[in-house]
C-alpha positions in Angstrom: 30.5 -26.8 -11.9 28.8 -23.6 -13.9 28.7 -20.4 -11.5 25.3 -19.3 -11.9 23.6 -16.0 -11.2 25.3 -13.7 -8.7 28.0 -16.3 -8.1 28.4 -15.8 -12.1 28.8 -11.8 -12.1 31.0 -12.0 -8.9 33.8 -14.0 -10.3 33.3 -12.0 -13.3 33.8 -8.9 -11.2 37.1 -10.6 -9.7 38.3 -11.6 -12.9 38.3 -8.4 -14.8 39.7 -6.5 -11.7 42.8 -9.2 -12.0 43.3 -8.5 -15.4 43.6 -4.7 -14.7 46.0 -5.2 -11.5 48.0 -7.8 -13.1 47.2 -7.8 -17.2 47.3 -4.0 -16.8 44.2 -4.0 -18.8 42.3 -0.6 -18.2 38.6 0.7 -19.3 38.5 2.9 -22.2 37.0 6.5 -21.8 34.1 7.4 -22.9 32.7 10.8 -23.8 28.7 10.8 -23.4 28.8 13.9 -21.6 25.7 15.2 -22.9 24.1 12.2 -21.8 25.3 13.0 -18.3 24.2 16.6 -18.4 20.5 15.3 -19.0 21.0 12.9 -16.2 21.7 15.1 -13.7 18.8 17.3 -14.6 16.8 14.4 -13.8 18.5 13.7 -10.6 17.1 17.2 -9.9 13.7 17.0 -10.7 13.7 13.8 -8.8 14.8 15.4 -5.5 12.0 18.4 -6.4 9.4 15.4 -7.0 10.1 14.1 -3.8 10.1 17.5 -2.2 7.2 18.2 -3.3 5.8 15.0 -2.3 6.4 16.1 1.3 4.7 19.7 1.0 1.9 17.6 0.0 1.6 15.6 2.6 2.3 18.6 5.0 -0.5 20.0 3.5 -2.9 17.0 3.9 -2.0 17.0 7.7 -2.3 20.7 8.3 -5.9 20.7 6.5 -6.9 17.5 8.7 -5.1 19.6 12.2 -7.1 22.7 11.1 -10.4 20.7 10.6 -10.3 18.8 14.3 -8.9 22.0 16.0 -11.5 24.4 14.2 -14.3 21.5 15.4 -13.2 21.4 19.3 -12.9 25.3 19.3 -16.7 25.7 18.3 -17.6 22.8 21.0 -15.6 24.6 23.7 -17.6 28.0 22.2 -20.5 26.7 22.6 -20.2 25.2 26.1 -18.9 28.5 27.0 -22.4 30.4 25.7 -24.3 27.9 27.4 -23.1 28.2 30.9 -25.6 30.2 33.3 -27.2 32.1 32.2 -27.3 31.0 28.8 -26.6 33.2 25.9 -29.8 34.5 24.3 -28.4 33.2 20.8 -27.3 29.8 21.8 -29.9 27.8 19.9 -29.0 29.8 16.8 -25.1 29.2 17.6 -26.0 25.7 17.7 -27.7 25.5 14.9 -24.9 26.7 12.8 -21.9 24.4 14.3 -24.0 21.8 13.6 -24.0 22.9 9.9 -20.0 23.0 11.0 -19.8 19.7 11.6 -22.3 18.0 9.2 -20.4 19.9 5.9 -17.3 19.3 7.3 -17.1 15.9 7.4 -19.1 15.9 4.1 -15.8 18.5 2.6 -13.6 16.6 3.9 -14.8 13.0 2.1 -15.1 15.6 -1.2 -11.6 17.0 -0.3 -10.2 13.3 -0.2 -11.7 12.4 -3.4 -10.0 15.4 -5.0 -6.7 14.9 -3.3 -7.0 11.5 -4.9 -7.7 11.9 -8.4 -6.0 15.2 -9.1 -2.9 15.3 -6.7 -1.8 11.2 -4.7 -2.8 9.4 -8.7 -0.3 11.9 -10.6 2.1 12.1 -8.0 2.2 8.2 -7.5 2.5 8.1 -11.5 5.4 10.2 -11.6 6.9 8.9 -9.0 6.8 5.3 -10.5 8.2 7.3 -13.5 11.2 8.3 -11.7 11.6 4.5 -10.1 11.3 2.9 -13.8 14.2 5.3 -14.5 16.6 5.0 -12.0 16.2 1.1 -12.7 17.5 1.9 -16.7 20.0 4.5 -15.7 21.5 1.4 -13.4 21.2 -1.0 -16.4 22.9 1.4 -18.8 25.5 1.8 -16.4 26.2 -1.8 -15.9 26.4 -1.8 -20.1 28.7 1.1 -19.9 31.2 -0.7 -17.8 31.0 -3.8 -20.2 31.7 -1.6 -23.1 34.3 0.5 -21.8 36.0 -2.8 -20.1 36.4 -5.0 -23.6 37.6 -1.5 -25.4 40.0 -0.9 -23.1 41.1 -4.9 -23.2 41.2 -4.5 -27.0 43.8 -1.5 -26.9 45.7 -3.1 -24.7 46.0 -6.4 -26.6 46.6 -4.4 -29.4 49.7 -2.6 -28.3 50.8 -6.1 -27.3 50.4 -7.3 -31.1 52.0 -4.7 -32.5 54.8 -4.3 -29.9 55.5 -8.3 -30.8 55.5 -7.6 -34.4 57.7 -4.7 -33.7 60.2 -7.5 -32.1 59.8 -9.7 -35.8 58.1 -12.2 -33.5 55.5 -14.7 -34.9 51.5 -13.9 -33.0 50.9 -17.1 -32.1 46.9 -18.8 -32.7 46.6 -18.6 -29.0 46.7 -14.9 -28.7 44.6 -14.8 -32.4 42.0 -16.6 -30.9 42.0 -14.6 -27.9 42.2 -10.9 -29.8 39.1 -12.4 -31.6 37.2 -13.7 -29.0 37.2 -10.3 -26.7 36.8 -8.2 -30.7 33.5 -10.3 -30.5 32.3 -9.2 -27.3 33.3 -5.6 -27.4 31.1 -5.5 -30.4 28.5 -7.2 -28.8 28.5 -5.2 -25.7 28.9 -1.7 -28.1 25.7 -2.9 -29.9 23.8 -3.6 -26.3 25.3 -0.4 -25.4 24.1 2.0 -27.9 20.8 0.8 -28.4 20.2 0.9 -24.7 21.0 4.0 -24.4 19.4 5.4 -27.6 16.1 4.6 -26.1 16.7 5.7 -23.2 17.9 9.1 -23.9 14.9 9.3 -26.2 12.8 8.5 -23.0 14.8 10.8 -20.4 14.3 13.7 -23.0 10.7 12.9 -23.4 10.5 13.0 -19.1 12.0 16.0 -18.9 10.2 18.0 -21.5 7.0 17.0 -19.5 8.0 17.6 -15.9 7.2 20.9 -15.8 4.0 21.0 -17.0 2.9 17.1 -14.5 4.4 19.4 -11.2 2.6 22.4 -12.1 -0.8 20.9 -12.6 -0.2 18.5 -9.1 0.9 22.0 -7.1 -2.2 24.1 -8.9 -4.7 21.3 -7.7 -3.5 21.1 -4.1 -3.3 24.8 -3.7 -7.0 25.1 -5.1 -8.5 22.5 -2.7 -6.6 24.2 0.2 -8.3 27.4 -1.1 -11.9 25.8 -1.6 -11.3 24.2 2.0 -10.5 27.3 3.7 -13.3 29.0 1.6 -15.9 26.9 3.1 -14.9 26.5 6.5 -14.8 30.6 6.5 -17.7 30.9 5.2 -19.2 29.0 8.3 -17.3 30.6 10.8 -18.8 34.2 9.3 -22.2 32.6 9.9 -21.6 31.8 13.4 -19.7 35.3 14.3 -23.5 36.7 13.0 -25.8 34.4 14.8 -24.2 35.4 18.0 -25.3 39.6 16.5 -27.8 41.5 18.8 
């Protein structure tokens, strides 16, 4: 029977690992290590995406702690002014934590819309950017090993042709056929090789010319709705300090 699918790649596996224990075939350097530098720079900003990724959600959670805490503080004020006897300003105390209340739940679904559109949707995006890379970086290096395995096999069944010529002794069709057949698919695996990673190197260049500027418009955007949200609450909390003035 055919071994299909994993089955397929696992034998595979087994048999080229034989045929470098016991056919003392090796894989063939390779020198892309320009490629390589470029890669680890995007590991980098991958591990800074997904830093900042938390700061944002810290963020979120210490604007949504701030807004419940600052809310419960002017309740428990207010109780406070209206114990007996009551505050003579109470009623205009009042009147302003309900303003509190009433624009901060009206910031807050404003706030959500921003965090949305300007910060979660460009962070998601280059996050999925990141993902759709990794995948091709793994797909390269699975056409990497192919390459490097067939060259290496190819040198190696070289040496052994011209060591037997050395010896006057006739190559026989057998190991013709066989010299052929793996010249085949080192050429084939060369050509799926290079033009996978042409494009992607292309792309990876592209991705990191652009990170800078994606991060520094997400970060610019959450720092300005923390400002605005701060702003506003501020401004309410200044208007309460004064209703409570003689």
């Amino acid at each position: 029977p055919t071994a299909t699918g994993s089955h397929f790649f696992a034998i595979m596996y087994l048999k080229r690992m034989m045929n470098k224990t016991v056919g003392g075939f090796n894989s063939a350097t390779l020198n892309d290590s320009t490629f390589k530098q470029n890669v680890t720079r995007f590991h980098e900003c991958a591990k800074g995406l997904d830093k900042l990724t938390s700061l944002i959600l810290g963020l979120e959670t210490a604007m949504n702690n701030m807004s419940e805490a600052s809310l419960k503080c002017c309740t428990a004020q207010e109780n406070l002014l209206n114990c007996h006897p009551a505050h003579a300003k109470i009623k205009d105390f009042s009147t302003e934590r309900g303003r509190l209340v009433a624009d901060s739940k009206a910031e807050m679904v404003k706030i959500q819309g921003r965090l949305s559109q300007g910060v979660r949707g460009p962070l998601e995006a280059s996050l999925g950017k990141v993902k759709k890379m990794e995948t091709r970086l793994k797909e390269r290096q699975k056409l990497r090993d192919d390459y490097t395995y067939y060259k290496g096999k190819i040198a190696k069944l070289e040496d052994n042709k011209k060591a037997k010529l050395s010896k006057g002794e006739v190559i026989s069709q057998v190991f013709t056929e066989k010299l052929d057949r793996n010249e085949k698919k080192m050429k084939d695996s060369k050509t799926r090789f290079e033009d996978c990673t042409a494009k992607l190197e292309e792309d990876l260049k592209d991705f990191l010319i652009g990170y800078p500027d994606e991060i520094h418009a997400i970060a610019t955007e959450a720092l300005a709705i923390q400002g605005h949200y701060y702003t506003t609450f501020s401004g309410h909390f200044v208007a309460m300090r004064q209703s409570l003035a003689t």
